[in-house]
C-alpha positions in Angstrom: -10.4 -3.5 25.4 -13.3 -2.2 27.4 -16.3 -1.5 24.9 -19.8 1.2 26.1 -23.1 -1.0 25.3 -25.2 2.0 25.3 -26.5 3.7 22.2 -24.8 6.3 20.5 -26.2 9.6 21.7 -29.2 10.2 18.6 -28.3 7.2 17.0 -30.5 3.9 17.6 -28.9 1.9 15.9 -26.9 -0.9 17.6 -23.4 -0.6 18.7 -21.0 -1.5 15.9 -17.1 -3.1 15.4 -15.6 -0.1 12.9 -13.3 -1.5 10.3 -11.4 1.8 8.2 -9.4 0.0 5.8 -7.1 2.7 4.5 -4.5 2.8 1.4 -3.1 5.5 -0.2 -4.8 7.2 -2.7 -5.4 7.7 -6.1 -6.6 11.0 -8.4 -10.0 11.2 -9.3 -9.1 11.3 -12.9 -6.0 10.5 -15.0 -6.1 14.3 -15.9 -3.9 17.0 -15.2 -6.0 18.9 -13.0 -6.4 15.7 -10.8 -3.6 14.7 -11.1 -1.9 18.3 -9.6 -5.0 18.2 -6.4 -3.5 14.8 -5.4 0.1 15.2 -5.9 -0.3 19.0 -3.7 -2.2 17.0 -1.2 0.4 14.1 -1.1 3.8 16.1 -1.2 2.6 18.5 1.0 2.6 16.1 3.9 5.5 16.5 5.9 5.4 12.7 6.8 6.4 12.2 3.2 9.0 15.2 2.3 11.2 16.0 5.2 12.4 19.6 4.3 12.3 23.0 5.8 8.6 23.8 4.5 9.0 27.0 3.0 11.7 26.0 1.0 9.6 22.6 0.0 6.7 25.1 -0.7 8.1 26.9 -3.0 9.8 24.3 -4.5 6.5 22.5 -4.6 4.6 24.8 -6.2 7.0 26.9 -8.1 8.3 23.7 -10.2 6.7 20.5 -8.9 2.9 21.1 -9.5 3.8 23.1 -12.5 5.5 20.6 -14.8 4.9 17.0 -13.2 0.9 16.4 -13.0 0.3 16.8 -17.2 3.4 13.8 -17.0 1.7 11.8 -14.3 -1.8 12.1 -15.9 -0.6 10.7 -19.1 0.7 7.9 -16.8 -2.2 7.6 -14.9 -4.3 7.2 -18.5 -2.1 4.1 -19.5 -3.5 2.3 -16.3 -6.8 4.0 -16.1 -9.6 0.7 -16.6 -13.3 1.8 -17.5 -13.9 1.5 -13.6 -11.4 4.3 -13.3 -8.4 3.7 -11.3 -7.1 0.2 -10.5 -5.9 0.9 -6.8 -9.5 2.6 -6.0 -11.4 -0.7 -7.9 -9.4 -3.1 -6.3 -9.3 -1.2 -2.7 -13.8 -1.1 -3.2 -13.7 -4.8 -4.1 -11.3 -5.5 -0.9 -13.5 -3.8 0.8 -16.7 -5.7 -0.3 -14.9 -9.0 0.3 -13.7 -7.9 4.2 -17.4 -6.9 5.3 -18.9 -10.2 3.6 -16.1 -12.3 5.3 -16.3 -10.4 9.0 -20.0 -10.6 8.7 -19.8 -14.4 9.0 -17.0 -14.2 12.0 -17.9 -12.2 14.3 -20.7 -12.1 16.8 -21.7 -8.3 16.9 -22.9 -6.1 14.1 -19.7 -4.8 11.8 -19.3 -2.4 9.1 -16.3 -1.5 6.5 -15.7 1.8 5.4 -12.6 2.3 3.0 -10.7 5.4 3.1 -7.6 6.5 1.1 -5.0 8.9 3.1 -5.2 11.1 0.2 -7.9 12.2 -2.5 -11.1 10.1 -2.2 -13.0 8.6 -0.2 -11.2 10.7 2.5 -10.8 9.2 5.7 -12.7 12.1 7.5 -15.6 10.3 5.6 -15.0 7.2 6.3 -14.6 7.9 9.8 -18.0 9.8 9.3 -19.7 6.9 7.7 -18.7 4.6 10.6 -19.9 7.1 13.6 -23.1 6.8 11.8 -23.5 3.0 12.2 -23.1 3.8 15.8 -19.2 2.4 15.6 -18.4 2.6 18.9 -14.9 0.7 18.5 -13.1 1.2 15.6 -10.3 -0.7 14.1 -7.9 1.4 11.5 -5.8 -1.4 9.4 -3.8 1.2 7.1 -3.1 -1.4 3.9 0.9 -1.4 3.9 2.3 -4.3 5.5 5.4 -2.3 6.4 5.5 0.3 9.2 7.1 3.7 7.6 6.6 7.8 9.1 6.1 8.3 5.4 2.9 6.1 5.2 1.2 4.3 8.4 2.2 7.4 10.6 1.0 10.2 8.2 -2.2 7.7 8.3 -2.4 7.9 12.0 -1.6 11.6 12.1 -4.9 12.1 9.6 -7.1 10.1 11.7 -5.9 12.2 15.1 -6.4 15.4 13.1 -10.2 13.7 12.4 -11.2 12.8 15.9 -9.3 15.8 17.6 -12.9 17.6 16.2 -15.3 15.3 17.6 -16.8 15.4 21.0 -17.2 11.8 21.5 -14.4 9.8 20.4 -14.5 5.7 19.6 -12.5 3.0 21.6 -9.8 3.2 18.6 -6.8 0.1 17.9 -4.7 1.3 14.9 -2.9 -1.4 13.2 0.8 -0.2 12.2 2.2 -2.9 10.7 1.2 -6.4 9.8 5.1 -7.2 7.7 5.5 -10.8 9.7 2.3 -12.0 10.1 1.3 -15.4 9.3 -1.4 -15.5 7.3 -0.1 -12.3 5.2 3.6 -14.4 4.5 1.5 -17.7 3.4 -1.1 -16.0 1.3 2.2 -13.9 -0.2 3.5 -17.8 -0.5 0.5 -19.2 -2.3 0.4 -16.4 -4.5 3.2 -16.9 -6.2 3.1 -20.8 -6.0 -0.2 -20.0 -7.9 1.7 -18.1 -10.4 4.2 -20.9 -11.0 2.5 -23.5 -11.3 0.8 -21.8 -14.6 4.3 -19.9 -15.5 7.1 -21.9 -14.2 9.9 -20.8 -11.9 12.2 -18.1 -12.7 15.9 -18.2 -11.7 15.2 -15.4 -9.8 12.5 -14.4 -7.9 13.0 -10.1 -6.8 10.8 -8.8 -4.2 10.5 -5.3 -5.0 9.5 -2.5 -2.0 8.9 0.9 -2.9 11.7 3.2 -1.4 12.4 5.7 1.0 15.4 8.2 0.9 18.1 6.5 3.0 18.2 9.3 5.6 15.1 8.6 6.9 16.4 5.0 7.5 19.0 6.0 9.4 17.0 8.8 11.3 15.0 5.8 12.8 12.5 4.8 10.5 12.0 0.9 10.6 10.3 0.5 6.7 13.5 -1.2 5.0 14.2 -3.6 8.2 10.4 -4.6 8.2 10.4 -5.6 4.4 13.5 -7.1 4.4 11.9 -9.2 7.7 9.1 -10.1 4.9 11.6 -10.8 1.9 13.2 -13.8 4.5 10.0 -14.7 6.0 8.5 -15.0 2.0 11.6 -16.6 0.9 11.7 -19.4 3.1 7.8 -20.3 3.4 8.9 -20.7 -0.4 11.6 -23.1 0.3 14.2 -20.9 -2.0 17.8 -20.5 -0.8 19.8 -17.5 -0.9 20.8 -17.3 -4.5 17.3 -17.6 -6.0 15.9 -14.5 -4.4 16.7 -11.1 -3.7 15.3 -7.8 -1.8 15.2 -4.0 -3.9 13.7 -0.9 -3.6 11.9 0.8 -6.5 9.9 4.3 -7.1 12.8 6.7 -6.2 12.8 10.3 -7.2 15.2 13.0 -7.0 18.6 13.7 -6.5 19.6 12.1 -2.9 20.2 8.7 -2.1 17.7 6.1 -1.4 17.5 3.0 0.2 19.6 0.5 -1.5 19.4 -1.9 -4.2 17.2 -0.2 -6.8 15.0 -2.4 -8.6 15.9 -0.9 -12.0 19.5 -1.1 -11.3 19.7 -4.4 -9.9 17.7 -5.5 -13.1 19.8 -4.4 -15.5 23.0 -5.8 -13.4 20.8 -9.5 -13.7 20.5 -8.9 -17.4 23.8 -8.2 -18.3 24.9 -11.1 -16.3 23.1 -13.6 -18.1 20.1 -13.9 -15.8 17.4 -14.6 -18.5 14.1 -15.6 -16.3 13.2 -13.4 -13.8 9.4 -13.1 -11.8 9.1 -9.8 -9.1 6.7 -9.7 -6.4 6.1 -6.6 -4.5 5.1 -7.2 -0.7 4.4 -4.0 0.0 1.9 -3.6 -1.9 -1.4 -5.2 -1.4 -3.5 -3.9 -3.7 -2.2 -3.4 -8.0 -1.4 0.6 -8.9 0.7 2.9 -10.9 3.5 1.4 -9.3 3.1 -2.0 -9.6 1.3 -1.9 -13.0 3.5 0.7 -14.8 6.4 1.1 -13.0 7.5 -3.3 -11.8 5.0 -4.8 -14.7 6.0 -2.8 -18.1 9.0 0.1 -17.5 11.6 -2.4 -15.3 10.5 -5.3 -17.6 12.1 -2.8 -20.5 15.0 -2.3 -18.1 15.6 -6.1 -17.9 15.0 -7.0 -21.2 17.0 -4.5 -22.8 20.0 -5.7 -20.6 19.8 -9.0 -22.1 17.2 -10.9 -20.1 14.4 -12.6 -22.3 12.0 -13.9 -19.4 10.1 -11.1 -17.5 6.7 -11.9 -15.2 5.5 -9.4 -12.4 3.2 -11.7 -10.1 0.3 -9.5 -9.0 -0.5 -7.9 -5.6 -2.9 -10.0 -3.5 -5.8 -7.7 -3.9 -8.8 -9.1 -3.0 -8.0 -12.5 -3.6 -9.6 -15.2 -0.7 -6.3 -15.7 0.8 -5.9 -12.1 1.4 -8.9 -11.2 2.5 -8.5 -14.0 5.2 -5.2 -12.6 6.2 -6.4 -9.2 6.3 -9.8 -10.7 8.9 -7.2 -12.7 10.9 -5.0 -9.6 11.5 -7.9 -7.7 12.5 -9.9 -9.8 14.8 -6.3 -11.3 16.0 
């Protein structure tokens, strides 16, 4: 890609490789008023609900906003660390780690920013914080492995609504999916070997993705092919064969039908078969939340358990672990 070598216009500083490293977002607080800002912000992204917006709207704010953030926040305060929120922790020490180990790989001056689609840091600021370093080429890596409308396009849709307002726009590469990559499936890999060799293997190992509604599958959207392209590429860096690991979907809400198998479901169906040692991964998420934390490590561990399963172990996201960090530098510089 052709780069400009002059200076940015005002700015003497020298030119600069742009890195916004992107995840989703996180409240600024585990309280209710927090809690509602971030969930309006996030369900009213058309990306993310596909309804007739009026109807969504008042839906939204008539019921929604009224009744689920003093739920979430209570939620949000069983995870909450005295950092504050796990996802925005880890994403600042991913963040850290990516600028120490780009610093030593590349030839030119570089600078991570990290921005969160929704809430804060927002990624007008991020992209604000880079023009200032004089970033004259900047590289967006949103952090979910898997492409989906509902995530890495809303992402790119924020970042054109960004730069649609400045004069001088960077060289930009957007990164929409890294689900196959090599370095991502063996740091996935030696994760969990990691975790085995201090917990043992499981009869099962479940590689849990969070959901989309099924229409949005079949209306095009590539997310459940890409993780299941993951699952396989995972399961056999592994060396497991087709009965010791399966693919679900997890984090539904609502009424209409989602992709399929549900993680909770497909627990419970293990448990009442007998299956007593179980470990689930989640691929498709890089960096420990809600989700992963509440929702895979203590509420589907209940599900299992209580369907007659005795053995229950999430292995964590990669956060900012070397291997990751490596994977993340190798899918940027490519």
């Amino acid at each position: 890609m052709a780069q400009y070598h002059g200076p940015f216009p005002g700015n003497e500083n020298p030119e600069t490789l742009g890195v916004l490293l992107v995840n989703l977002g996180t409240p600024d607080a585990p309280t209710t008023t927090d809690v509602r800002r971030y969930l309006a912000q996030f369900l009213s992204d058309p990306r993310v609900i596909e309804m007739p917006r009026l109807l969504w709207m008042l839906i939204l704010h008539g019921i929604i906003l009224r009744t689920r953030p003093a739920r979430s926040a209570a939620t949000y305060r069983e995870v909450w660390t005295e950092q504050g929120s796990p996802l925005l922790t880890i994403s600042r020490e991913q963040e850290t780690a990516l600028q120490q180990l780009l610093e030593q790989k590349m030839e030119q001056p570089v600078k991570v920013e990290l921005a969160m689609r929704y809430g804060n840091p927002s990624i007008a600021t991020g992209l604000e914080q880079l023009r200032q370093t004089n970033a004259r080429r900047v590289v967006v890596i949103p952090l979910y492995p898997q492409y989906s409308a509902t995530t890495t396009a809303s992402t790119f849709d924020a970042i054109s609504r960004e730069l649609q307002q400045w004069r001088w726009i960077p060289d930009l590469e957007f990164i929409s999916h890294y689900h196959d990559h090599p370095a991502y499936i063996q740091a996935l890999a030696a994760s969990v070997q990691d975790y085995w060799q201090q917990h043992g293997t499981p009869e099962k190992l479940l590689m849990s993705f969070h959901g989309i509604p099924e229409d949005y599958h079949t209306a095009g959207d590539p997310y459940p092919d890409e993780c299941r392209t993951t699952a396989r590429l995972l399961a056999k860096e592994l060396g497991l064969n087709d009965d010791q690991w399966a693919v679900s979907f997890q984090s539904r809400i609502g009424r209409k039908e989602w992709v399929k198998p549900y993680t909770d479901e497909l627990l419970k169906e293990w448990g009442n078969k007998g299956i007593s040692k179980v470990h689930v991964i989640c691929p498709g998420f890089p960096t420990d939340c809600l989700e992963t934390i509440e929702e895979i490590g203590a509420e589907n561990r209940e599900y299992f358990i209580q369907a007659g399963g005795s053995d229950y172990h999430y292995i964590p996201a990669l956060n900012s672990s070397a291997a990751h960090i490596k994977a993340l530098a190798e899918i940027i510089t490519g």
